[in-house]
N, C-alpha and C positions, 0 to 999 in steps of 0.2 A: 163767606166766600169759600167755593169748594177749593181744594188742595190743584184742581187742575187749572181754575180762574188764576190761583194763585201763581202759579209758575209760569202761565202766558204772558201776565202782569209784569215779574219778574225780568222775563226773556227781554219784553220791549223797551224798560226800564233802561237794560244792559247795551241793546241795540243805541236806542239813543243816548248814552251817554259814549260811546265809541263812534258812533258820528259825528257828535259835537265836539270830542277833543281833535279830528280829520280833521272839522271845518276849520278849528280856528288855528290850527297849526299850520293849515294852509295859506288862510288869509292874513295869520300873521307872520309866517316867512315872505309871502309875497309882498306885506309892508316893509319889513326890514330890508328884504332885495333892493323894491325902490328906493327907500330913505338912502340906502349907501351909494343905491347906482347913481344918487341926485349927489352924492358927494359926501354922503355921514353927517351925523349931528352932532359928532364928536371930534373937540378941537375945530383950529380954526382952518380955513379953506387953504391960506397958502402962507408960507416961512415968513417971519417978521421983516428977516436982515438979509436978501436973497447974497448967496458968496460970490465974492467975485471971481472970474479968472484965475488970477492969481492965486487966489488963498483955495479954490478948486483942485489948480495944481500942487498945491502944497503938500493937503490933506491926500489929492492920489500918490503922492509921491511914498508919503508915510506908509500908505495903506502895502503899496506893491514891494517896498522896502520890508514891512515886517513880515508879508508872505515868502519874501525870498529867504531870510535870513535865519527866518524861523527852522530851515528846515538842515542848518546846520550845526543848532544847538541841542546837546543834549541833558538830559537829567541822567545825574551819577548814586546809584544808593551802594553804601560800603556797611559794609559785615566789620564792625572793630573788634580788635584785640582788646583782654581785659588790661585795665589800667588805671590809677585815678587820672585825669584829666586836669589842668593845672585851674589857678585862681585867675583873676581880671590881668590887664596886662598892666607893665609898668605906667603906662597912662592909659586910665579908664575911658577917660574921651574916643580913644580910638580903636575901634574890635574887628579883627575880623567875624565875617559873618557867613561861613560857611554850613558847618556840620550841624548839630542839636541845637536847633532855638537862639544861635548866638554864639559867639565866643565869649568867654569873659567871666560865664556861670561854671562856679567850680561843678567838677561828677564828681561821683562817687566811684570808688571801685568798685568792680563790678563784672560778670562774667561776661563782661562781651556787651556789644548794643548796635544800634545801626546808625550810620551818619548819611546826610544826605547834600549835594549840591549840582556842580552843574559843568558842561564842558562842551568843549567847541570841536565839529571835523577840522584837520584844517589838511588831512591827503584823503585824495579820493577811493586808497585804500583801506580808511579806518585808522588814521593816526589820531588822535584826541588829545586836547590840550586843557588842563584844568590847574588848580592851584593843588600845592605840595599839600598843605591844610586840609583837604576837601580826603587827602587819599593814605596820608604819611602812617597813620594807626589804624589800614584794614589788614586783615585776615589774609592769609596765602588764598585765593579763590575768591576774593570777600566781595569783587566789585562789580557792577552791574552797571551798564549803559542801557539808556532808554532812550530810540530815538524818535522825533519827532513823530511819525504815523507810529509809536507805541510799540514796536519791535521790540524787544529786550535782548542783549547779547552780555555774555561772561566777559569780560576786559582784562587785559593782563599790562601788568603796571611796568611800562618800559623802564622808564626813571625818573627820577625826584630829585627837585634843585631845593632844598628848604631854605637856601641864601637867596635868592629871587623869589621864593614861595611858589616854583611853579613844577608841574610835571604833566607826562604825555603818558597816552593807553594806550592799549592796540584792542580795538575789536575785528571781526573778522568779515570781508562783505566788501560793495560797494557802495559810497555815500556822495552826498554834497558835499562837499569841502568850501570852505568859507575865503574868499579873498582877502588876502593882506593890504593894506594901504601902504604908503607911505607915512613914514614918520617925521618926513619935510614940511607934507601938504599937512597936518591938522595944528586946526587954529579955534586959539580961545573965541570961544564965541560961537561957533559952530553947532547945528542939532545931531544930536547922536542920539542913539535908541539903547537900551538895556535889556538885554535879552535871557531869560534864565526862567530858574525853578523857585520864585521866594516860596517860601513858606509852604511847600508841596503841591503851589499850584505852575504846574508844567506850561513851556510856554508862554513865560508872558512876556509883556513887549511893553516898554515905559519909556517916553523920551524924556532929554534935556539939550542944555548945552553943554561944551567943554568950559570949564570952570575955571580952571586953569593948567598948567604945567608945571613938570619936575618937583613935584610937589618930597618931600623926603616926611613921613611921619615917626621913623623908628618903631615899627613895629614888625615888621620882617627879622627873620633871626634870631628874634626874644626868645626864652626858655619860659613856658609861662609856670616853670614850679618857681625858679631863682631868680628871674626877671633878670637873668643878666640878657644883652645882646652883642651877638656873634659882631666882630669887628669887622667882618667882611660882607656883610649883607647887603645888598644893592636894593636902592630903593628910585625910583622917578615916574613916580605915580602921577597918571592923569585925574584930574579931579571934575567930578562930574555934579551935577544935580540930578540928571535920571534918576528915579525913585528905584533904591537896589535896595534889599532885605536879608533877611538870613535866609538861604541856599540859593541864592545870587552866586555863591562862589567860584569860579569857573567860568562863568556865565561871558556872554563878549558885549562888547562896546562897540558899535556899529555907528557910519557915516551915514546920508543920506544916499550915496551912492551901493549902499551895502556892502562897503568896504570894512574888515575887521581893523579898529583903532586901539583895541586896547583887552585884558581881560580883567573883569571884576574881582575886587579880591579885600577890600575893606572898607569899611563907613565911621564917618565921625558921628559917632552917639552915645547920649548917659542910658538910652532905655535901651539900646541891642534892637533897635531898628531905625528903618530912613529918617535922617533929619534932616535932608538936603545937600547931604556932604559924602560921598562917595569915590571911590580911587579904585583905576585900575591902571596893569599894566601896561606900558606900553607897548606897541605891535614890534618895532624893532627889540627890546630883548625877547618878548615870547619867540620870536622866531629865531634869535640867534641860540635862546637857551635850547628850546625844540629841536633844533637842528641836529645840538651835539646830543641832549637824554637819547633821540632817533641812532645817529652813530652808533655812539657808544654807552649808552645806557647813564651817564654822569658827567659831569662839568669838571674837563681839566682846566685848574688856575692857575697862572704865574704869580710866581711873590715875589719882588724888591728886597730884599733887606736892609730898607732902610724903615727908621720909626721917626713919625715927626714926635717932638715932646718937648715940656717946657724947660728951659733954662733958667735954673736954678745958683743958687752963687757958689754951690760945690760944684755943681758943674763946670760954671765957668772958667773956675779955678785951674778945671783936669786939663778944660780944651787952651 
């Protein structure tokens, strides 16, 4: 075959095998188009269990609830001072679960690191509410707010209650601010949503119910080097199941109404994650403590001098 036979050979070779991949790309988009336009071969034509009404509204309810609510929480990353970081707390069953991976894990000293959790608008000019844990060992300049559409702003840390475990920011802007409920209307039993940063995933949204009330676990006020706890530390935590995590911290506790109920702030666990058992604060003191860190940057306390104690037979004796 001459060199020229050859390459005309070639040519037509080429020609048709670039018509027949046309054809059959065509004919066979045009079967797929039908097969799906008839309804797919994939899965079955229509829902096992169609929803009712009811449970329709239920599930829009959730849905327009976590779109709202979502857009008043934020993620907090802090810059920390060097320090060693204390051991588990007096009872291991119960950690906060703010900053690194857990409470509970002793650090190391160390030049510094970063912690991470979570916090709420609650004025529409960038006041922010978070727990004292989340913010107590950052850096002069350390703190960073992120908010929902991923803005990032410098935050400067108004004040810090570590007897309530709570404190407020200030970023600078205007925001959604989250609504307060009342502290009459929630009732065990009730769905409430969990709103926060676990585990660095921003944003997320976990329901349950209230679990119960006034719950007191002693862990607020602890020293986690000396495990003593501060005699004056106020505790009446709401107890949730919503699935909360480590940087949950800050995070809010929301109604179906999208009402703020409470702020997240510790979990019962041996692992340093959800076990079903979760507590936050309540809306009445977040906003009474908020109110006065806003004021005046700190919580003025009256004391009694009076001490309850037990009566002993020296005692007796005196009185």
């Amino acid at each position: 075959m001459s060199k020229r036979n050859l390459l005309t050979a070639v040519a037509l070779i080429g020609v048709g095998i670039v018509f027949g991949v046309v054809l059959m790309t065509t004919i066979g988009g045009n079967a797929i188009d039908r097969a799906f336009a008839a309804g797919g071969s994939l899965g079955s034509g229509s829902a096992p269990v169609p929803a009712s009404e009811a449970v329709k509204a239920l599930n829009n309810q959730f849905v327009a609830v976590s779109d709202a609510v979502t857009k008043s929480v934020v993620s907090i990353s802090v810059k920390t001072k060097a320090e060693t970081r204390g051991g588990t707390m007096p009872n291991d069953f119960f950690r906060f679960f703010g900053p690194e991976g857990g409470e509970g894990d002793p650090l190391p000293e160390r030049d510094g690191g970063e912690a991470a959790g979570s916090g709420v608008i609650i004025t529409a000019d960038g006041y922010v509410v978070t727990n004292n844990h989340v913010v107590e060992n950052a850096k002069d300049g350390g703190i960073t707010v992120t908010t929902n559409d991923q803005k990032e702003y410098k935050a400067e840390l108004v004040g810090r209650d570590p007897l309530t475990d709570l404190a407020v920011l200030k970023i600078s802007g205007t925001f959604t601010a989250a609504h307060f409920a009342k502290r009459s209307e929630i009732r065990i039993g009730e769905w409430v949503v969990a709103v926060g940063n676990p585990l660095g995933l921003k944003s997320t949204v976990t329901s349950g119910i209230v679990s119960a009330m006034g719950r007191g676990i002693g862990i607020v006020g602890t020293d986690e080097r000396t495990f003593e706890r501060n005699r004056y530390a106020v505790e009446n935590f709401i107890q949730t199941d919503a699935a909360i995590n480590p940087g949950n911290s800050g995070g809010g506790l929301f109604n179906l109404n999208g009402s703020l109920v409470g702020i997240n702030t510790a979990i019962a666990s041996r692992t340093g994650v959800n076990a079903g058992y979760g507590f936050a604060i309540p809306i009445d003191m977040v906003e009474s403590v908020a109110l006065d860190l806003i004021d005046d940057g700190k919580i003025q306390r009256g004391y009694i001098g009076i001490e309850i104690t037990s009566v002993d037979e020296t005692t007796a004796k005196a009185v």
